[in-house]
BAVOKOL-902024 format. One record per residue (C-alpha): residue in one letter; x, y, z. Coordinates in Angstrom, 3 decimals. Layout:
{a,{X,Y,Z}}
...
***
This chain:
{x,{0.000,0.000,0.000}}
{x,{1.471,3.736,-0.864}}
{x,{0.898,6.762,1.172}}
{x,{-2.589,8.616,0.904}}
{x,{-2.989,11.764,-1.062}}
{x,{-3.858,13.794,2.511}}
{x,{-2.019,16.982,2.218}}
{x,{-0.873,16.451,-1.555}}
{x,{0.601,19.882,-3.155}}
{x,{2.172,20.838,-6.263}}
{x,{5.294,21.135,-3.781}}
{x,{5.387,17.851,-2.369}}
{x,{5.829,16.533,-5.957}}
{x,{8.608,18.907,-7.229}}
{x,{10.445,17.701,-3.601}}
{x,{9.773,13.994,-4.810}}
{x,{10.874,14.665,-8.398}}
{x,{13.725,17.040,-7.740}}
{x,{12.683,20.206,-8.382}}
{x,{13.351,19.557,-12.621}}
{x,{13.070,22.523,-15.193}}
{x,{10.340,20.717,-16.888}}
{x,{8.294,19.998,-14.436}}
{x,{5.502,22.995,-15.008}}
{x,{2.909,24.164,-12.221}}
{x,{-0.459,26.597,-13.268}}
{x,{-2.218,27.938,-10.408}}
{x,{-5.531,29.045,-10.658}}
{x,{-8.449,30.420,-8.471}}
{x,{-11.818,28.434,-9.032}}
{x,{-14.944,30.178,-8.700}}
{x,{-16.819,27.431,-8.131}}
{x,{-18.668,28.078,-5.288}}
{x,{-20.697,31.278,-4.168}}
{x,{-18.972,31.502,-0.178}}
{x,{-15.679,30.554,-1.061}}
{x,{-12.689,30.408,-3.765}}
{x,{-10.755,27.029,-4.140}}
{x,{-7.136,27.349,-5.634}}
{x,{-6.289,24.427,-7.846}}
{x,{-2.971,23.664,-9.342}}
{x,{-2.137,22.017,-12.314}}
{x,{0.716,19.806,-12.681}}
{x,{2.279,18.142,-16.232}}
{x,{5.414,17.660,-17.396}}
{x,{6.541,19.361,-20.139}}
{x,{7.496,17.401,-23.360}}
{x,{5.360,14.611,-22.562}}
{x,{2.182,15.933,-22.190}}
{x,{-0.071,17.740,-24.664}}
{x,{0.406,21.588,-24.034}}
{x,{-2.364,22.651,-26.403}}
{x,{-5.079,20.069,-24.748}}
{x,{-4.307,21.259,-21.188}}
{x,{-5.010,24.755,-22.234}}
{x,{-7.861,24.271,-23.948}}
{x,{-9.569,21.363,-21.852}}
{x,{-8.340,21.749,-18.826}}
{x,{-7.240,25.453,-18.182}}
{x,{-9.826,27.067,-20.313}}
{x,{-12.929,25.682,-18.808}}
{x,{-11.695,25.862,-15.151}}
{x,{-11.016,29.069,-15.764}}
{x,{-15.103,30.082,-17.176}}
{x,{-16.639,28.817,-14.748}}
{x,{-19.415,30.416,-13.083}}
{x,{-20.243,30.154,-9.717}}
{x,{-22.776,27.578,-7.967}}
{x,{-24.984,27.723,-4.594}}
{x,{-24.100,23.947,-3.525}}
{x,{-22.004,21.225,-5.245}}
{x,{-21.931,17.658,-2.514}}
{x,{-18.821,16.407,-4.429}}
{x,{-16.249,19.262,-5.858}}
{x,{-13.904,16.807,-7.279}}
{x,{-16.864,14.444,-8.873}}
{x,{-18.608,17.854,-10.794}}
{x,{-14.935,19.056,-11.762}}
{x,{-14.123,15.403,-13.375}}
{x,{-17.743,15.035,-15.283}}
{x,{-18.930,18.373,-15.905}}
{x,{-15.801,20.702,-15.863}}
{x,{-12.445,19.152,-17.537}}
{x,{-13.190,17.736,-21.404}}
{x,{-10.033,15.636,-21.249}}
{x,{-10.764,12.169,-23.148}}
{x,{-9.813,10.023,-19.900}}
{x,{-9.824,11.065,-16.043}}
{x,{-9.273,8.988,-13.393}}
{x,{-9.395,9.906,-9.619}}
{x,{-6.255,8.885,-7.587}}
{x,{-5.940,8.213,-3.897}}
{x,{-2.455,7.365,-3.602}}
{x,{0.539,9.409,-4.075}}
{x,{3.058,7.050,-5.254}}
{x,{-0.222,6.699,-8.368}}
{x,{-0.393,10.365,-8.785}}
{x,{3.938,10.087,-9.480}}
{x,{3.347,7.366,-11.537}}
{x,{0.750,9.655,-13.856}}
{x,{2.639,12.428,-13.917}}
{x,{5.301,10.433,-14.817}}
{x,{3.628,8.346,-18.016}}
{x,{2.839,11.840,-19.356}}
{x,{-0.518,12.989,-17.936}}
{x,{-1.651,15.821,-15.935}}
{x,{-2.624,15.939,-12.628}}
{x,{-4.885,18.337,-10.938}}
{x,{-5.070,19.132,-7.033}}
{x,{-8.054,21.447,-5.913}}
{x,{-7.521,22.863,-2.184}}
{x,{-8.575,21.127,0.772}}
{x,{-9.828,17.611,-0.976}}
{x,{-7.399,14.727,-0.198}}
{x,{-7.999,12.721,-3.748}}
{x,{-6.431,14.556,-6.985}}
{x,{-7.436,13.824,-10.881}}
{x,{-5.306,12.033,-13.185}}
{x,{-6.161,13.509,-16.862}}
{x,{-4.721,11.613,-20.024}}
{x,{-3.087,14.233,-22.245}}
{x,{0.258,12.646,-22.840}}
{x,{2.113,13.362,-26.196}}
{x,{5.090,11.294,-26.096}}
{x,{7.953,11.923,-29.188}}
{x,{8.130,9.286,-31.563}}
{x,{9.702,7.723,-34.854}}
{x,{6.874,7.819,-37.576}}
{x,{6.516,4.274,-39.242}}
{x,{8.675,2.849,-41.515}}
{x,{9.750,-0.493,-43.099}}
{x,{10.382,-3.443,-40.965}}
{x,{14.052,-4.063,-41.148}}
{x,{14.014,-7.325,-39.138}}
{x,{12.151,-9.447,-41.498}}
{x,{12.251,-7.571,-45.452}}
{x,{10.026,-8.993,-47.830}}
{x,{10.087,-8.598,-51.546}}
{x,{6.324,-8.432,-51.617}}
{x,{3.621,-7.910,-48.970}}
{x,{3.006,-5.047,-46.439}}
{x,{6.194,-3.000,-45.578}}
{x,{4.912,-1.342,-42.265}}
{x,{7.449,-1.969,-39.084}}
{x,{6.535,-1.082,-35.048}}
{x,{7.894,1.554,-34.187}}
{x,{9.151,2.053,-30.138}}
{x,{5.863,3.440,-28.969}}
{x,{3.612,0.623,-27.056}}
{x,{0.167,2.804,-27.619}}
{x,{1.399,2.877,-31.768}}
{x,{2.164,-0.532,-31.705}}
{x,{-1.236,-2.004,-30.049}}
{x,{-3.329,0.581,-32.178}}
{x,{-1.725,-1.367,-35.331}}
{x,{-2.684,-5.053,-34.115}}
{x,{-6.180,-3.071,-33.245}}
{x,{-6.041,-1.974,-37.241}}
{x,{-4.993,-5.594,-38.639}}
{x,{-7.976,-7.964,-35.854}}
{x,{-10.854,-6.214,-35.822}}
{x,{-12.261,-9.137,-33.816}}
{x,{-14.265,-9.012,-30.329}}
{x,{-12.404,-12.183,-28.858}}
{x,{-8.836,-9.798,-28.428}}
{x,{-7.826,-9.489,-25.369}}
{x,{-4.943,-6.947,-24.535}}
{x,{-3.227,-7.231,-20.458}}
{x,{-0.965,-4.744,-19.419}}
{x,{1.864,-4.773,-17.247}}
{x,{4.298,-2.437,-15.544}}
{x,{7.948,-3.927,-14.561}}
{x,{11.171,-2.400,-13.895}}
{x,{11.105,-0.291,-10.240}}
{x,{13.341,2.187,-11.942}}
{x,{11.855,2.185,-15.234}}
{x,{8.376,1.628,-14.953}}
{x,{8.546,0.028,-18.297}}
{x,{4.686,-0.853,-19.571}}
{x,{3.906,-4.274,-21.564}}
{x,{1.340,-5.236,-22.988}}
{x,{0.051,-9.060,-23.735}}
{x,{-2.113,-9.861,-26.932}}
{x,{-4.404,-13.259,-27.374}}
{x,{-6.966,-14.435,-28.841}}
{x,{-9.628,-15.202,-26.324}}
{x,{-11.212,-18.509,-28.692}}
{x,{-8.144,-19.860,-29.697}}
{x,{-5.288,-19.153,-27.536}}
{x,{-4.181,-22.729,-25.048}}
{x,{-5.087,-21.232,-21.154}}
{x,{-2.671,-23.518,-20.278}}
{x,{0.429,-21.369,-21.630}}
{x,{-1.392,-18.366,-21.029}}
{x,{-1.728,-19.407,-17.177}}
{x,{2.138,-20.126,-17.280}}
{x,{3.181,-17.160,-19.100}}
{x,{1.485,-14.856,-16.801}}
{x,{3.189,-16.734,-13.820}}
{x,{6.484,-16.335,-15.462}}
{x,{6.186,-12.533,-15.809}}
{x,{5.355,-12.763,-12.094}}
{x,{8.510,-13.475,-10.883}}
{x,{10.152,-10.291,-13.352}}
{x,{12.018,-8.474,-10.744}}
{x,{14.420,-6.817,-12.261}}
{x,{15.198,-2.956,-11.521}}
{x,{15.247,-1.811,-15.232}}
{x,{13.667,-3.504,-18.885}}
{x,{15.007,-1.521,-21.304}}
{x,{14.391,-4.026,-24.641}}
{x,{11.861,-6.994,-25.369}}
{x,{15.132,-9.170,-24.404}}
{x,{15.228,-8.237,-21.369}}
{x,{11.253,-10.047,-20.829}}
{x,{12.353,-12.593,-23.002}}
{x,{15.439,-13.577,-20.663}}
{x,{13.251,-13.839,-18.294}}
{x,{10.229,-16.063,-19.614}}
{x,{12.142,-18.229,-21.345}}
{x,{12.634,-22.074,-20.411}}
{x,{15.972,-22.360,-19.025}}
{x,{17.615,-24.686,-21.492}}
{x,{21.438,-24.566,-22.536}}
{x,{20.306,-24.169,-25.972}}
{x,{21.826,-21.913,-29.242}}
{x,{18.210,-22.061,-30.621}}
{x,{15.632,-19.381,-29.583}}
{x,{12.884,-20.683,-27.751}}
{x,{10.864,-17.351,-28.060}}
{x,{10.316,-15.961,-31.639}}
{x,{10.916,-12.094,-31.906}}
{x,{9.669,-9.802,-35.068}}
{x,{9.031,-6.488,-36.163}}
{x,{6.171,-6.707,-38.763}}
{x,{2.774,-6.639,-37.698}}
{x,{1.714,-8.710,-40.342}}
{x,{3.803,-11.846,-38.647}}
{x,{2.231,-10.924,-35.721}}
{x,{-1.221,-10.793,-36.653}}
{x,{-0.491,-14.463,-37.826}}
{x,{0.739,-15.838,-35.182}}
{x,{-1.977,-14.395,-32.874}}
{x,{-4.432,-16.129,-34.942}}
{x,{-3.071,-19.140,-34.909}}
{x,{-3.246,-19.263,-31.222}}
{x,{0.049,-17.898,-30.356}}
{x,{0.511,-15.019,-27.360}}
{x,{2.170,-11.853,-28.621}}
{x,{4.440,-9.528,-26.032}}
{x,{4.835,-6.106,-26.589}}
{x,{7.160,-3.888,-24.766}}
{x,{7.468,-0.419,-24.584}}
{x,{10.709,1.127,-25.800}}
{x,{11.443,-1.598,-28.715}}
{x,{10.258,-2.452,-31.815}}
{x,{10.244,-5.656,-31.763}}
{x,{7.284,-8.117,-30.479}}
{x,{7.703,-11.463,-28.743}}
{x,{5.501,-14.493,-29.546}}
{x,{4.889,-17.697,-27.206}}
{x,{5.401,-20.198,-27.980}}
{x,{7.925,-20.631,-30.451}}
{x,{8.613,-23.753,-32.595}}
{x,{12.044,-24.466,-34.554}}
{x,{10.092,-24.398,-37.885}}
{x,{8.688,-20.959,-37.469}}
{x,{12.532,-20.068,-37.433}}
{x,{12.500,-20.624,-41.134}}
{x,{9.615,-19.671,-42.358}}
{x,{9.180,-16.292,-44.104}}
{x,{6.548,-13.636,-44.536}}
{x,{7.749,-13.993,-48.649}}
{x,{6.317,-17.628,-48.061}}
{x,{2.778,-16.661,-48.184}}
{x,{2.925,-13.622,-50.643}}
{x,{4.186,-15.615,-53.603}}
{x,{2.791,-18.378,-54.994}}
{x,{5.922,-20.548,-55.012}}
{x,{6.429,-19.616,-51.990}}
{x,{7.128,-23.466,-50.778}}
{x,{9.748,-24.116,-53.357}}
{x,{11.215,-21.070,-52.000}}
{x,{11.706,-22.068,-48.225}}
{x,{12.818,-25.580,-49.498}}
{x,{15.564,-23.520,-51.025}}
{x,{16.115,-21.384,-47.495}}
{x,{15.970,-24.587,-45.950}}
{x,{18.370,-25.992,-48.164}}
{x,{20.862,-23.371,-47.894}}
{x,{20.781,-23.334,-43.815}}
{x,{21.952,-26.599,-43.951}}
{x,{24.585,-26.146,-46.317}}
{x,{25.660,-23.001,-44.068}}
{x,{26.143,-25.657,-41.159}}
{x,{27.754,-28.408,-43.054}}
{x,{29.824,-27.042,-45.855}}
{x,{32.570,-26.393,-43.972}}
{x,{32.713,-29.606,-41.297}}
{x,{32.516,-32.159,-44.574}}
{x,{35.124,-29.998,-46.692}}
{x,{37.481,-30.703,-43.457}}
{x,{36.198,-33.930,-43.080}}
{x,{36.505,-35.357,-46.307}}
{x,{39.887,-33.559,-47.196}}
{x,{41.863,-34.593,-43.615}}
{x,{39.904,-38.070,-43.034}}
{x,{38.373,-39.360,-45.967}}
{x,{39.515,-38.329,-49.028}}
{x,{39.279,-41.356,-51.129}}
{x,{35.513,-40.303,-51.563}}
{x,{36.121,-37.563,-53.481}}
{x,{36.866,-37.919,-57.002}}
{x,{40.463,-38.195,-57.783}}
{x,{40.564,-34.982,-59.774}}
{x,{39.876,-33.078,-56.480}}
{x,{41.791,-34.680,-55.006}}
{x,{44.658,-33.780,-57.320}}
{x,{43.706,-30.221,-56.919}}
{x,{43.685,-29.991,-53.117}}
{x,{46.555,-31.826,-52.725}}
{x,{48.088,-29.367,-54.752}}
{x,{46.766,-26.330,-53.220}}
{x,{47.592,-27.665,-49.944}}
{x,{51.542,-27.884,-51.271}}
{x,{53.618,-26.024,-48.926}}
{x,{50.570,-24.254,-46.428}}
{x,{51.509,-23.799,-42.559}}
{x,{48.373,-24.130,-40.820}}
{x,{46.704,-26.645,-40.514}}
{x,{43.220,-26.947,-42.354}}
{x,{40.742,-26.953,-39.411}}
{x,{43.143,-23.416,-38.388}}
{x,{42.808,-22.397,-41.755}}
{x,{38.983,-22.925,-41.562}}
{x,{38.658,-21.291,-37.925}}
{x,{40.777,-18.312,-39.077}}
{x,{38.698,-17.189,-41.676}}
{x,{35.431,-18.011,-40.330}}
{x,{36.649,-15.439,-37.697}}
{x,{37.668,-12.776,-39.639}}
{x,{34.772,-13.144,-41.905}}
{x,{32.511,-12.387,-38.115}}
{x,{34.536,-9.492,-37.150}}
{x,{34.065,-7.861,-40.515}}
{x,{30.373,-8.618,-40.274}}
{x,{30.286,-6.796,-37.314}}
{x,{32.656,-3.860,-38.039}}
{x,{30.214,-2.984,-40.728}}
{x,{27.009,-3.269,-38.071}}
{x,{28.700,-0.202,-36.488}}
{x,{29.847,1.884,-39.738}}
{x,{27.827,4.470,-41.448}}
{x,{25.562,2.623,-43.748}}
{x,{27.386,4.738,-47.052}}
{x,{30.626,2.589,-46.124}}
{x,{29.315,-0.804,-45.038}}
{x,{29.196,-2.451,-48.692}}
{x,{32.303,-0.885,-49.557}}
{x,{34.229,-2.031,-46.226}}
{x,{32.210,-5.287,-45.984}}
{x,{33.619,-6.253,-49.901}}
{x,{36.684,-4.366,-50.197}}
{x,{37.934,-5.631,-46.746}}
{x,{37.099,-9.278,-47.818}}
{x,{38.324,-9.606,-50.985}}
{x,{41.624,-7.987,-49.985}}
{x,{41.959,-10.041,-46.832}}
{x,{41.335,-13.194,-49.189}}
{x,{43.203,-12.389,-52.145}}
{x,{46.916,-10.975,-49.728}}
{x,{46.270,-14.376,-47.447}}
{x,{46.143,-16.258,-50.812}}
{x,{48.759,-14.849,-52.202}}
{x,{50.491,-15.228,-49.317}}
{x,{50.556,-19.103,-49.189}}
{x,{48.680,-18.978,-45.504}}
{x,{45.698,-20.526,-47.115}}
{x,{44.692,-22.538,-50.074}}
{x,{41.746,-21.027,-52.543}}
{x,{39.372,-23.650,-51.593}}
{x,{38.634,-22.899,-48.052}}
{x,{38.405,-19.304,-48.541}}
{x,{35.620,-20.447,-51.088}}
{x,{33.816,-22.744,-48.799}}
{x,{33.835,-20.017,-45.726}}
{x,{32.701,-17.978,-47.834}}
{x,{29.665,-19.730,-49.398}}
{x,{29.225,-20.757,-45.796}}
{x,{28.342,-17.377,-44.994}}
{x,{26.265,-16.665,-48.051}}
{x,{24.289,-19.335,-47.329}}
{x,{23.774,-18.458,-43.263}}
{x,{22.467,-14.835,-44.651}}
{x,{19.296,-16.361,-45.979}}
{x,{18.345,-16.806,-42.324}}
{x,{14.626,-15.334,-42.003}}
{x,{15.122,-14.336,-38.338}}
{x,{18.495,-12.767,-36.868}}
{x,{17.898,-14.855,-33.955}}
{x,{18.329,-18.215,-35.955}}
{x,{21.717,-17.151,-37.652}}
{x,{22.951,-17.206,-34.013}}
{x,{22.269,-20.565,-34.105}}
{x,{23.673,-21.609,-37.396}}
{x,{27.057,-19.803,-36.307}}
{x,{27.250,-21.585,-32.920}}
{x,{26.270,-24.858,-34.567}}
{x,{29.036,-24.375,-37.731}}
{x,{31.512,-23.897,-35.210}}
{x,{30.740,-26.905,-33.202}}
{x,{30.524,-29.089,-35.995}}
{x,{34.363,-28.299,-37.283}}
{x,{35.767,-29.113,-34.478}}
{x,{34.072,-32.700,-34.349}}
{x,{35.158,-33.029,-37.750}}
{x,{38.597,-32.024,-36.664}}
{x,{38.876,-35.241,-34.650}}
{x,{36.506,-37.515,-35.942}}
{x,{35.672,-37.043,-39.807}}
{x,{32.647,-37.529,-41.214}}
{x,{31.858,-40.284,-37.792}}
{x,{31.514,-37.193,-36.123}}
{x,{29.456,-35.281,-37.833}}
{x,{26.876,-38.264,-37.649}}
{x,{27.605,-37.782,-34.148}}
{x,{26.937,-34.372,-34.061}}
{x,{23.490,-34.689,-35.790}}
{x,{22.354,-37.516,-33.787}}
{x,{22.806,-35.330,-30.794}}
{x,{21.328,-32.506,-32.552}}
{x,{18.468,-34.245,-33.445}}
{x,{17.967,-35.542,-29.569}}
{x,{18.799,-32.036,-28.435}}
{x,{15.999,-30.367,-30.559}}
{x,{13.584,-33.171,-29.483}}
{x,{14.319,-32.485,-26.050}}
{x,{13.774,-28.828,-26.663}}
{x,{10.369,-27.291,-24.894}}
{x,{8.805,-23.455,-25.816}}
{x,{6.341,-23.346,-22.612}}
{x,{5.789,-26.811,-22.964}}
{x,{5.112,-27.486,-26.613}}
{x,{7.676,-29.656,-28.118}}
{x,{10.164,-27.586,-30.288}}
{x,{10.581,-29.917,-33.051}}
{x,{6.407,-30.327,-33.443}}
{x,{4.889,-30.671,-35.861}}
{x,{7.853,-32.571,-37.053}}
{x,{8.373,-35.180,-33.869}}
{x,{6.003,-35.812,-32.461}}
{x,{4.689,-36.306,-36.225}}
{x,{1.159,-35.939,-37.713}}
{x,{0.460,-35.638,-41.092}}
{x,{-3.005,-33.817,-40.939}}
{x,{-0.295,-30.696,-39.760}}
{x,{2.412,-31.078,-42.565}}
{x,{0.599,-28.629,-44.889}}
{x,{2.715,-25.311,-43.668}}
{x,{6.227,-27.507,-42.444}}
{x,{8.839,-28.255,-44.575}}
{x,{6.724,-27.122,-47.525}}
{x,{4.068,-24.968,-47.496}}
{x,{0.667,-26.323,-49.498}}
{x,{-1.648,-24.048,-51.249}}
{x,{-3.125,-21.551,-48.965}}
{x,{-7.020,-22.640,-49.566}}
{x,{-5.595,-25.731,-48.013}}
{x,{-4.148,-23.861,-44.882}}
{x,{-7.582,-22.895,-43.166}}
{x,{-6.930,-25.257,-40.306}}
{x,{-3.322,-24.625,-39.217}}
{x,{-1.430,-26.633,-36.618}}
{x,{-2.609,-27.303,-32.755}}
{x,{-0.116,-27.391,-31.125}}
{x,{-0.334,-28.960,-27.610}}
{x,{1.718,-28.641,-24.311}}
{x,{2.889,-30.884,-22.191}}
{x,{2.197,-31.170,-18.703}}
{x,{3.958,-30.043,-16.167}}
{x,{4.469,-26.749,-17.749}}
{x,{6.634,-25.096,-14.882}}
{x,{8.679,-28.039,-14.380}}
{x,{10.091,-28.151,-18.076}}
{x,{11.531,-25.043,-17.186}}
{x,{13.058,-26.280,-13.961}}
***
C-alpha cells in the first residue's frame, strides 16, 4: 500500500521529483462556489504531455466557470462536468499520482480535498513508421513497429478487428516503470500457456527492462540451448499471424520488436515472402536448403579432405593436394581463421555508417582473401567454402536463428577435426535428440515434425496451397508446464 494523497501539493511533488526545469505548475483560483474560492494547481510535465489540450480542456474551462450555490462532491462535478479531457481517473495514492505524472498525464489538485485527478493528455515523441528491417520482404506489407507501445497495439487493433482480443498490461522495472502489454486471442489461444506465461512474468524483478530481451530472458525455459525458444519480429503482419493461430504476442514499450509464445524451430525458417508468392514453398525448401549447407559445408570440406579423401573424385583430389603444397596451418586453423575474420568484418560494418558498409564489408574481404592467398597462408578452396558458408547463413529469415547456425558451424568443425565424417553423424544424432528435447512453454520444439502428424504437414517443410491452410497446426503442451523449465 502507498501513502494517501492527505495533504498532496504541487510542492510535495517537485520535492519527490527534484525540483526539474520541466516539471511545469499553473495555479488558478476556481470560482466554483458562491462563499468561497478554491485554488487548484495544475501539474504536467513538459514534453510529454499535450500543451495545447491542457489549455484548452483543462485550463480554459476551469477558468469560465461560473459560480454555484451547492455542489456535494467538488472533485466528482470538476471530473464530469468541468475538464473535457478524453480520460480522467481519480487517484488516492501518491506514489499513483507520481506514476501519472510520470507516463505523461496531468494531474490536478483542488484545495482542501485529499484525492487529486489524473487527466490523459500525454504526447510522447516518436519515430513515424517505416519499413520493418528485421524481417524484409520482396512483396507484402512494408509497415514496421515503431518504439511506442500505444502505436504498436493501435496497429494489431487496425490488422484484428475481432471481439475475442484481449490486450493485459503490465508495468515492470522499479526504476523504469517500463509498460507491456500481452495480446491473445480469447477462442483460440491454449489457457494452459497463457496461465504459465502470466506466472512467469510474475517473478520479473528486475530494476530496469530496457528491450523486449530483457522479458524474453526472463520467460524463457531455461535450457542450454543456441536455438531461440521465443520468436521475436518487427512486422505486424507476422504478428497478426501468429496471434491467430493461437500464439501469445508480447509487446514492450521502448522496442520495436514483439515477442511471440510459444515458439517452434520451424517458425525459425519460415518467411513472410512464403505466403505472398505463390511458389512460396519451393522457396523455403531452397532457405531450408541453404541453412543446412551453411552448417555443413565447412565440417565435410574438413572432413573429407583430412579423413576421408578417397571419396572424393580423384581430380579433387589432385587439386587440393596441390593447393595444400607447402601451407603452414593446418586446415581446421585455416577454416577457424577465416570463419573469424569473416565475423569481425560482419560486425565492423554493423557499427559503420551505412554509405561505407558495402564498400568495407567487400573491399575488406576480398583484400583479406586475395593478400592471405597470395600469401601461401591458405589454399583457394577454403576461402571459397567459408565464404559460401556465410552466403548461405544470410538467408536466415530471423536474426535470432543465424545465431544458431554460427554456434552450430563452429561446433561441428571441431568434431570433424577429430573424428571425420563419424563425427558429424555424431553431431546430428545429438542434434536431433537435443531439438527433441527442446520445450517453448511446454510445446515440443521440433512439433509438428516429432512428435509427427500428417493432418499438420501442410505449412512444415513445404508450405501447401493456402485454400488448403484454413486449419493450421494445434499445437499442444505438455504437462507439467513449470517443471520443463526447472
Amino acid at each position: 500500500m502507498g501513502a494517501s494523497l492527505k495533504g498532496i501539493s504541487a510542492d510535495n511533488i517537485k520535492a519527490s521529483l527534484g525540483n526539474p526545469d520541466d516539471l511545469n505548475v499553473r495555479s488558478i483560483t476556481l470560482n466554483l462556489l458562491m462563499e468561497n474560492r478554491l485554488e487548484c494547481s495544475i501539474v504536467f510535465i513538459a514534453g510529454i504531455a499535450d500543451e495545447k489540450e491542457i489549455e484548452n480542456f483543462i485550463i480554459k474551462p476551469l477558468q469560465q466557470l461560473s459560480p454555484a450555490v451547492e455542489i456535494k462532491d467538488i472533485l466528482l462535478t470538476v471530473q464530469k462536468e468541468i475538464i473535457q479531457a478524453k480520460s480522467i481517473a481519480t487517484l488516492h495514492l501518491y506514489k499513483d499520482a507520481i506514476h501519472d505524472l510520470l507516463n505523461g498525464k496531468t494531474i490536478v489538485i483542488i484545495e482542501g480535498i485529499n484525492d487529486v485527478l489524473s487527466i490523459d493528455v500525454a504526447k510522447w515523441k516518436e519515430r513515424s513508421l517505416t519499413e520493418a528491417e528485421g524481417q524484409r520482404v520482396t512483396k507484402g506489407p512494408l509497415i514496421g513497429f515503431n518504439e511506442n507501445l500505444a502505436t504498436n497495439i493501435a496497429i494489431m487493433r487496425h490488422a484484428i478487428k475481432n471481439e475475442q482480443l484481449r490486450l493485459e498490461n503490465y508495468t515492470f522495472g522499479s526504476l523504469t516503470n517500463t509498460n507491456i502489454c500481452i495480446i491473445y486471442l480469447e477462442q483460440s489461444v491454449d489457457k494452459t500457456i497463457l496461465a504459465e506465461l502470466k506466472k512467469r512474468l510474475t517473478k520479473i524483478k528486475s530494476s530496469k527492462i530496457l528491450d523486449a530481451n530483457y522479458v524474453e530472458e526472463y520467460i524463457r525455459d531455461q535450457f542450454l540451448t543456441p536455438f531461440p525458444l521465443i520468436l521475436t519480429t518487427d512486422r505486424p503482419d507476422v504478428l497478426t499471424g501468429e496471434i491467430t493461430d493461437g500464439k501469445i504476442a508480447i509487446l514492450v514499450e521502448g522496442t520495436p520488436y514483439a515477442l511471440v509464445i510459444p515458439a517452434l524451430f520451424l517458425q525459425f525458417l519460415q518467411s513472410p515472402d512464403d505466403y505472398y508468392f505463390v511458389n512460396g514453398g519451393v522457396t523455403r525448401l531452397l532457405r531450408i536448403l541453404a541453412l543446412t549447407l551453411a552448417i555443413y559445408l565447412p565440417a565435410f570440406y574438413l572432413a573429407f579432405v583430412t579423413y576421408h579423401p578417397g571419396l572424393l573424385p580423384f581430380d579433387l583430389i589432385l587439386s587440393l593436394a596441390s593447393q595444400r603444397e607447402g601451407k603452414p596451418l593446418p586446415l581446421v586453423v585455416e577454416l577457424l581463421l577465416f570463419m573469424f575474420l569473416f565475423q569481425i568484418i560482419i560486425e565492423g560494418a554493423l557499427r559503420l555508417p551505412k554509405g561505407l558498409v558495402s564498400v568495407v564489408s567487400i573491399v575488406g574481404t576480398i583484400i583479406i582473401g586475395q593478400s592471405a592467398v597470395e600469401a601461401g597462408l591458405v589454399q583457394p578452396a577454403t576461402l571459397l567454402v567459408v565464404s559460401m558458408s556465410y552466403i548461405f547463413s544470410f538467408v536466415a529469415p530471423i536474426m535470432t536463428l543465424a545465431t544458431a547456425v554460427r554456434t552450430l558451424r563452429y561446433g561441428f568443425i571441431l568434431i570433424a577435426a577429430f573424428l571425420g565424417l563419424y563425427g558429424i553423424i555424431l553431431a546430428t544424432l545429438a542434434l536431433v535428440f537435443h531439438l527433441n528435447h527442446l520445450r517453448s512453454f511446454g510445446v515440443p520444439y521440433f512439433s509438428p515434425l516429432f512428435p509427427f502428424n500428417p493432418k499438420d504437414q501442410k505449412d512444415t517443410i513445404y508450405r501447401f496451397p493456402l485454400r488448403k491452410l484454413t486449419n493450421k497446426h494445434q499445437f499442444q503442451h505438455e504437462e507439467p508446464v513449470s517443471k520443463k523449465r526447472e
